[in-house]
C-alpha positions as CSV (number, residue, x, y, z in Angstrom):
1,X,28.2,45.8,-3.9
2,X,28.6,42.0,-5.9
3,X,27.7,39.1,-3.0
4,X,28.3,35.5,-4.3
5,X,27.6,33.1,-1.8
6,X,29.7,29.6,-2.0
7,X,26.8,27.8,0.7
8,X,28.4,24.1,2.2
9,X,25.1,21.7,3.8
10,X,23.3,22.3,5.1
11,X,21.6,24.9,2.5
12,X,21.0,28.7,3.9
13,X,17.4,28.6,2.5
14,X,15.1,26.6,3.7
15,X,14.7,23.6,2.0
16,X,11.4,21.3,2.2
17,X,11.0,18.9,4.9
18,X,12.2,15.4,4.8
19,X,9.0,13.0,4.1
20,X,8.2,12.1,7.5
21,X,10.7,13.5,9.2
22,X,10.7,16.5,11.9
23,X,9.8,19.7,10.6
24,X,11.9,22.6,12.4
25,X,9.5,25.2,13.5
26,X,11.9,27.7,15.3
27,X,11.8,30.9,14.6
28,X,15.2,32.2,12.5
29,X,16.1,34.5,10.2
30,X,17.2,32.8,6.8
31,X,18.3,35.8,4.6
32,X,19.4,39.7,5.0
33,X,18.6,42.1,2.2
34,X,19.9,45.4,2.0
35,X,18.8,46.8,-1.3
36,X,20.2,50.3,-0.3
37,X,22.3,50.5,2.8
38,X,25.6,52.2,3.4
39,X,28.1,50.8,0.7
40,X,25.5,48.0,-0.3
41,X,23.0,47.7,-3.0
42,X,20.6,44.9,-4.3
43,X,22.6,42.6,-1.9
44,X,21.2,39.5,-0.1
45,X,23.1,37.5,2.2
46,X,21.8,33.8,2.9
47,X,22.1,32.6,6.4
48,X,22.2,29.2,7.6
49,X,23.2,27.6,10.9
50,X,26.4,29.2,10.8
51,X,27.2,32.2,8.3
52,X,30.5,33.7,7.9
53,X,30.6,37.0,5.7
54,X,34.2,36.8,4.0
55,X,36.1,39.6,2.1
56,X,38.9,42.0,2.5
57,X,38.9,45.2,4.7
58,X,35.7,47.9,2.8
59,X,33.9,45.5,1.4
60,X,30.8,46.0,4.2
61,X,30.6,43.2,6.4
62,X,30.4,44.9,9.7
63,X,28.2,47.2,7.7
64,X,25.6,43.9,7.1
65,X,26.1,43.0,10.8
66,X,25.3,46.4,12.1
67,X,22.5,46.1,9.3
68,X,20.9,42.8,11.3
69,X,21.3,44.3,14.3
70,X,19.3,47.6,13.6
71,X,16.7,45.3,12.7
72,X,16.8,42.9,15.5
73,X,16.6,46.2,17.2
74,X,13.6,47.5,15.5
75,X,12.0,44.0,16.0
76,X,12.1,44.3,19.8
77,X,10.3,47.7,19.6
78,X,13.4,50.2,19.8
79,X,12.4,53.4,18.1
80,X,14.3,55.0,14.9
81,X,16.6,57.4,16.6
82,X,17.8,55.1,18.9
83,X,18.7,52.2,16.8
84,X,20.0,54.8,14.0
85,X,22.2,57.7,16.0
86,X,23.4,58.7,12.5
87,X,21.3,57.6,9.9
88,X,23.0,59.7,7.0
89,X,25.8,57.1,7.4
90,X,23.6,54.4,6.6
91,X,22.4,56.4,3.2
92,X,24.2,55.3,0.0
93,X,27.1,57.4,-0.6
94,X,26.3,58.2,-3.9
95,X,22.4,58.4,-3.5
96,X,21.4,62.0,-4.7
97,X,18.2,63.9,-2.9
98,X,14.7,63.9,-4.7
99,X,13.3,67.5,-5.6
100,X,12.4,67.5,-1.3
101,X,15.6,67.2,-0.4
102,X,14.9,63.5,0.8
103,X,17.7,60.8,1.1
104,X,17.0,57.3,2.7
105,X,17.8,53.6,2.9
106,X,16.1,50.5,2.5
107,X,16.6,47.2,4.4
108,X,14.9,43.3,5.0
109,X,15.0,40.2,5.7
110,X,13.1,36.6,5.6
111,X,12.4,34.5,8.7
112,X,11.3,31.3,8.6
113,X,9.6,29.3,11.1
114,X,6.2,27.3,11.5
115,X,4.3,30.2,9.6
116,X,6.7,29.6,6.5
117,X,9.2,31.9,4.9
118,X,7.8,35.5,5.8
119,X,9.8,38.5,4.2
120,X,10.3,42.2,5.7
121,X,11.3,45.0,3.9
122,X,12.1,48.6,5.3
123,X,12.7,52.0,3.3
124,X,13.6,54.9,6.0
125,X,14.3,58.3,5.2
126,X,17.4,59.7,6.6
127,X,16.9,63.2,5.6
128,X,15.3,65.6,6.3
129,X,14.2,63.5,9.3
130,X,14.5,60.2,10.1
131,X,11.4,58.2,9.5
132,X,10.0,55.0,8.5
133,X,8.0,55.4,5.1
134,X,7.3,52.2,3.8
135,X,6.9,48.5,5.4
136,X,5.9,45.5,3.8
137,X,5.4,42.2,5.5
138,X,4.4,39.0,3.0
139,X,3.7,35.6,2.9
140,X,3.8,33.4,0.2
141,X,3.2,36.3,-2.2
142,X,0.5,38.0,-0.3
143,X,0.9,41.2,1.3
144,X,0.3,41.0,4.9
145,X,1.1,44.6,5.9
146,X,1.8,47.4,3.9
147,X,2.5,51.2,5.1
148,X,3.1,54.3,3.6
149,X,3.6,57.7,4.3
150,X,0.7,60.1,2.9
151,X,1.2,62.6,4.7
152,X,5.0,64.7,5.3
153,X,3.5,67.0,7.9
154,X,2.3,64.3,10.2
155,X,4.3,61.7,12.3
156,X,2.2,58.9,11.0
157,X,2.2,56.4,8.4
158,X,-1.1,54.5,6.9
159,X,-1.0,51.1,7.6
160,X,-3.0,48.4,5.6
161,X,-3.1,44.8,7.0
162,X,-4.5,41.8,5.9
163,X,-8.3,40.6,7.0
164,X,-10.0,38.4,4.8
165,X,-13.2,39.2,6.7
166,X,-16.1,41.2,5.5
167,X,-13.3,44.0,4.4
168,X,-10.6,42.6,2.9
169,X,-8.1,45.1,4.4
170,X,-8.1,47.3,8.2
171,X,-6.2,50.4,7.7
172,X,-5.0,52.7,11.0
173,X,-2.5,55.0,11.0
174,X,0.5,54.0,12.7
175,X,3.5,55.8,14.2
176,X,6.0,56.6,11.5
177,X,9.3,55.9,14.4
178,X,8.5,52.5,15.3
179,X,8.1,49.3,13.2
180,X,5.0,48.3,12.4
181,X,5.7,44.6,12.4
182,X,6.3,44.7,15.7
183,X,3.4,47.1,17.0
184,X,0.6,44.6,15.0
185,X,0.4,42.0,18.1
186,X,-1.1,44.9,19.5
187,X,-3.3,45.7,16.8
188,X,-4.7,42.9,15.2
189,X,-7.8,41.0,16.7
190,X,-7.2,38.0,15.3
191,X,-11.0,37.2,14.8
192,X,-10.3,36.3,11.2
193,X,-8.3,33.5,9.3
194,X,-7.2,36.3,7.5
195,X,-6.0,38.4,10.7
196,X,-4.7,35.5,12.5
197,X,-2.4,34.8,9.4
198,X,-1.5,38.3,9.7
199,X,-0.4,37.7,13.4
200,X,1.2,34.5,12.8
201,X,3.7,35.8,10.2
202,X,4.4,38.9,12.5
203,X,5.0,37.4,15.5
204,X,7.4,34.8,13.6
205,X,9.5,37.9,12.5
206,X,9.3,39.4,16.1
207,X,10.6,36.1,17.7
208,X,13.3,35.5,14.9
209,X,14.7,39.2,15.2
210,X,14.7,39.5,18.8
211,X,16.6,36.5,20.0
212,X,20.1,38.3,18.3
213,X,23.2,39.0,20.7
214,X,25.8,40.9,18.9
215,X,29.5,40.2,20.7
216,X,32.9,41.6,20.2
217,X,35.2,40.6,23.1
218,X,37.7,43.4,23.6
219,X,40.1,41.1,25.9
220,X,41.9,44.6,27.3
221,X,38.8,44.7,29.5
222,X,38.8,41.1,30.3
223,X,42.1,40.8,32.4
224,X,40.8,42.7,35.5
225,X,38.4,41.1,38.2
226,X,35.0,42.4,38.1
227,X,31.8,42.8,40.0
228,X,29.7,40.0,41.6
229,X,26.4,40.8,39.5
230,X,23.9,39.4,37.2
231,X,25.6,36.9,35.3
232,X,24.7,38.1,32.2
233,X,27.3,38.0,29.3
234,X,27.8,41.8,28.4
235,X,28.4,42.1,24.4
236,X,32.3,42.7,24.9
237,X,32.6,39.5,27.6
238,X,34.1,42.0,30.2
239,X,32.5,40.6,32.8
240,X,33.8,37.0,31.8
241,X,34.9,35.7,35.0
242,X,31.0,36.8,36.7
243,X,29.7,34.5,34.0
244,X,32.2,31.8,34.4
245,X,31.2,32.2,38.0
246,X,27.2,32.0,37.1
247,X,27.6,28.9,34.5
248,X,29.8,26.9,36.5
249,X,27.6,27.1,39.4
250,X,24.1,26.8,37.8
251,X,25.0,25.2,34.3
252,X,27.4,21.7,34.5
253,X,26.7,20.0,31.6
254,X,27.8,23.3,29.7
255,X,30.3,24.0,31.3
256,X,31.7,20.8,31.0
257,X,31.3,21.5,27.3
258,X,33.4,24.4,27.5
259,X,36.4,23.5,29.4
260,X,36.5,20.9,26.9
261,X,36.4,23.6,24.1
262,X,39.0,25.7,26.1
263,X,41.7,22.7,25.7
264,X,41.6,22.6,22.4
265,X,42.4,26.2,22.0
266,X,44.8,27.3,24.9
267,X,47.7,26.8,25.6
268,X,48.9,24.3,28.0
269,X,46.5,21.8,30.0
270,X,43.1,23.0,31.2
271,X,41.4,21.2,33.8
272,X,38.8,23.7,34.5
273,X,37.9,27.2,34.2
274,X,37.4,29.1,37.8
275,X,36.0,32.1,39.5
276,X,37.2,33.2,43.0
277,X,36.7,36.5,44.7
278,X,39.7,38.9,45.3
279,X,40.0,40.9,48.1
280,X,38.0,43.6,47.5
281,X,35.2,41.8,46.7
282,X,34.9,41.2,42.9
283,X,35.8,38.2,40.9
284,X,38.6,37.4,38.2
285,X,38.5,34.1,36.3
286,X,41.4,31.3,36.4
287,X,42.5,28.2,34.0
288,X,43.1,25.3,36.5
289,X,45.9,23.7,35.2
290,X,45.3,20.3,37.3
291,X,47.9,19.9,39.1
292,X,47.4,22.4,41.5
293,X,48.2,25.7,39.6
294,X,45.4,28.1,38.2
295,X,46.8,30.4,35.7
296,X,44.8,34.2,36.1
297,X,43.1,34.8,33.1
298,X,44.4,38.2,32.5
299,X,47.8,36.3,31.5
300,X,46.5,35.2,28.7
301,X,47.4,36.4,24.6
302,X,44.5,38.4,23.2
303,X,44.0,35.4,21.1
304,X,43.3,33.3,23.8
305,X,41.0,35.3,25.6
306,X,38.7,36.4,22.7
307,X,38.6,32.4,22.0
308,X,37.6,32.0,25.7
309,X,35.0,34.6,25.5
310,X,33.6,33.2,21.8
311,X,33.2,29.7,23.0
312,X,31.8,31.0,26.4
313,X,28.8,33.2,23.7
314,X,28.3,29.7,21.6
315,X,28.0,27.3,24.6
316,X,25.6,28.8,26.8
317,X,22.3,30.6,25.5
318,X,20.1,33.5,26.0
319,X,19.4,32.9,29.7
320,X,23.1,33.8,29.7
321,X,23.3,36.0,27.6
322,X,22.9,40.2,27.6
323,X,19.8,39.9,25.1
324,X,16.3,40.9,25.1
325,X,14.4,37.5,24.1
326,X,10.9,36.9,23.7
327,X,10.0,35.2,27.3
328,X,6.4,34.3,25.9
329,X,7.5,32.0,23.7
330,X,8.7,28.5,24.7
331,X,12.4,27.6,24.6
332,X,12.3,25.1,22.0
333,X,10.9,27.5,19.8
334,X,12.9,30.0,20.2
335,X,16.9,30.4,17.8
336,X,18.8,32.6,19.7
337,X,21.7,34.0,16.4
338,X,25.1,35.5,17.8
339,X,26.8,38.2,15.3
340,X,30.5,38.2,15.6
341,X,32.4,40.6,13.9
342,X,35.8,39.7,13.5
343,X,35.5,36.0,14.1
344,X,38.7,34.8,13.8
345,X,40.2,38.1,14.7
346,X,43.6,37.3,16.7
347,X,42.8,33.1,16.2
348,X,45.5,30.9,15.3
349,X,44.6,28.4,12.9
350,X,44.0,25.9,15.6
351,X,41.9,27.8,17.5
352,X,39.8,29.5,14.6
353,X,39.1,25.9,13.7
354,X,37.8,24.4,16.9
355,X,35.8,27.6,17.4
356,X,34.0,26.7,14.0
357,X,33.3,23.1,14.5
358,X,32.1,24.2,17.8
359,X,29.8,27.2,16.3
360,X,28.4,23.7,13.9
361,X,28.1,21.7,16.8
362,X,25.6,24.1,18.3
363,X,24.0,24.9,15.0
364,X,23.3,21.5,14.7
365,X,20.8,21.4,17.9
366,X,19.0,24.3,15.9
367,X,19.0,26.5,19.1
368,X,22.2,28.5,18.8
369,X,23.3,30.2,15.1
370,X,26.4,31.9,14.5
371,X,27.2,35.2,11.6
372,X,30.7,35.8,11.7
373,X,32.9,38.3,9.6
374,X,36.1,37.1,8.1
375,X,38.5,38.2,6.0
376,X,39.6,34.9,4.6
377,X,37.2,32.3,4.6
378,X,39.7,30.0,2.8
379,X,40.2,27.8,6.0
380,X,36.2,26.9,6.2
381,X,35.0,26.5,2.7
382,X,34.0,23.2,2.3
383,X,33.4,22.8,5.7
384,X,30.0,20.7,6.6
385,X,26.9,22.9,8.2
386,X,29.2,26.0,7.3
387,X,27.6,28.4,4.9
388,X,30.5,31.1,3.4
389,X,29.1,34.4,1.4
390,X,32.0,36.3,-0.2
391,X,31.7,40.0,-0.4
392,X,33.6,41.7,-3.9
393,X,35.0,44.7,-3.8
């Protein structure tokens, strides 16, 4: 499927450092390739701070969502059939079998960081059974890891990685359901400049695919009080008005941030945004209006509420967050990306632009990035820090 990509500044690929200036180390994923994958081929999708995928309905950009997600998935050591319940949808429609009967897809991405730009590239077969054949991990144009199945009958693949030592190469096999990249920190020695290369580049691409938190508020399950729990953001914001609960306790600045957000895109005055418990012992959110009155949150337009819930997801962070990040590595290394299908879905034009400028406004602290689906990207192009890819029929 033809991408063209109309990028604003900052630019989606990383771009040499400034001559004295600070060189950003965190670790982030700055481009999605899906050479074969569902309705895509040969397509590559630059990301920068904040991405929005624009295009009419079937042109595949929940397809390259759900395409980032499987590999953030894969990063954080999920095996195949789990992160691919029905891989033959992910095969290209029109992709015919070899002389086995084999179909597959192939998918990868870049992620840059303090190793440099490190690329991954996936081909899984689909059919007859879902494997991954082929992996290749590289660094300024040298082949880190490679694998390949050699053999159909086994449920391994040979893996190759880099050394530098006395060999050049270590192969092992490796399981053929799991991702290699993310199984070499337990692997790899790192004795060698070679293997400590190798290790640096993986564990780049580990950290940048992890730290991904896809979220689609579904505001029909946001109107109803919910249980006192964890405080963790679930990916549809149901349990809003815990979270609200959670950051206005523990997180003021932020939440501060947000109620200044939320009066830019409800209606009326906001003061504040509440939690209180109800009567049987769960919580529901409230707008305080400030003079007294606190409006219940399930009175509010679907509009509203997904806005609520979007600038909640940009404003607070993975400690917040429902999403498996990499705990080893320091916060200020760490880019925590949120994938929102259907940004704008139900947004007035008010709102969709105060939920943009505040998606840049994080993006600009390099610790929060934002890929969001559109259908019209009319009302952002041009917009500073706002990178828009257009998808063609």
């Amino acid at each position: 499927m033809p991408v063209s990509s109309a990028p604003t500044e900052p630019a989606p690929s990383p771009s040499p450092p400034v001559p004295g200036g600070p060189v950003d180390v965190r670790a982030r994923i700055t481009e999605l390739r899906l050479s074969a994958f569902a309705g895509h081929r040969r397509a590559r999708f630059p990301l920068g701070p904040v991405t929005l995928l624009a295009g009419p309905s079937g042109v595949g950009k929940s397809t390259a969502l759900a395409a980032y997600e499987a590999l953030a998935r894969l990063g954080g050591g999920a095996p195949l059939d789990e992160v691919f319940p029905e891989p033959g949808a992910c095969v290209p429609e029109r992709a015919l079998p070899d002389g086995q009967g084999r179909r597959g897809f192939r998918i990868g991405c870049t992620a840059d960081g303090a190793a440099g730009p490190v690329r991954l590239d996936v081909a899984v077969q689909a059919e007859p059974r879902l494997r991954i054949v082929g992996e290749r991990l590289t660094a300024d144009g040298v082949v880190l890891l490679e694998t390949a199945l050699r053999d159909p009958g086994s449920r391994t693949v040979q893996a190759a990685w880099h050394t530098a030592g006395s060999a050049p190469v270590t192969r092992a096999p490796l399981p053929d359901d799991r991702l290699g990249t993310a199984l070499l920190p337990l692997r790899v020695a790192g004795k060698t400049d070679g293997q400590r290369r190798v290790l640096a580049a993986a564990e780049q691409m580990v950290v940048a695919l992890r730290s991904v938190f896809p979220c689609d508020p579904r505001p029909g399950r946001m109107r109803t009080p919910v249980p006192a729990a964890s405080g963790r953001l679930l990916r549809g914001c149901d349990n809003l008005a815990d979270v609200a609960r959670r950051t206005r306790a523990e997180c003021g600045r932020r939440h501060a941030l947000l109620v200044e957000v939320l009066r830019s895109g409800c209606a009326g005055p906001v003061a504040d945004l509440v939690a209180e418990p109800t009567a049987g012992g769960a919580v529901r959110a409230l707008l305080d209006r400030g003079d007294g009155f606190r409006t219940d949150l399930g009175r509010l337009g679907d509009g509203e509420l997904r806005y609520v819930a979007l600038a909640l997801v940009l404003l607070t962070g993975p400690g917040v967050l429902d999403v498996d990040t990499p705990g080893e590595v320091p916060d200020a290394l760490r880019t925590l990306t949120v994938l929102a299908d259907g940004f704008d879905r139900g947004l007035d034009p008010g709102q969709r632009g105060a939920l943009l400028r505040t998606a840049v406004r994080m993006g600009e602290r390099g610790h929060i990035r934002c890929v969001g689906a559109v259908s019209d990207a009319s009302w952002a192009t041009g917009t500073p820090g706002v990178t828009v890819v257009h998808l063609d029929p």
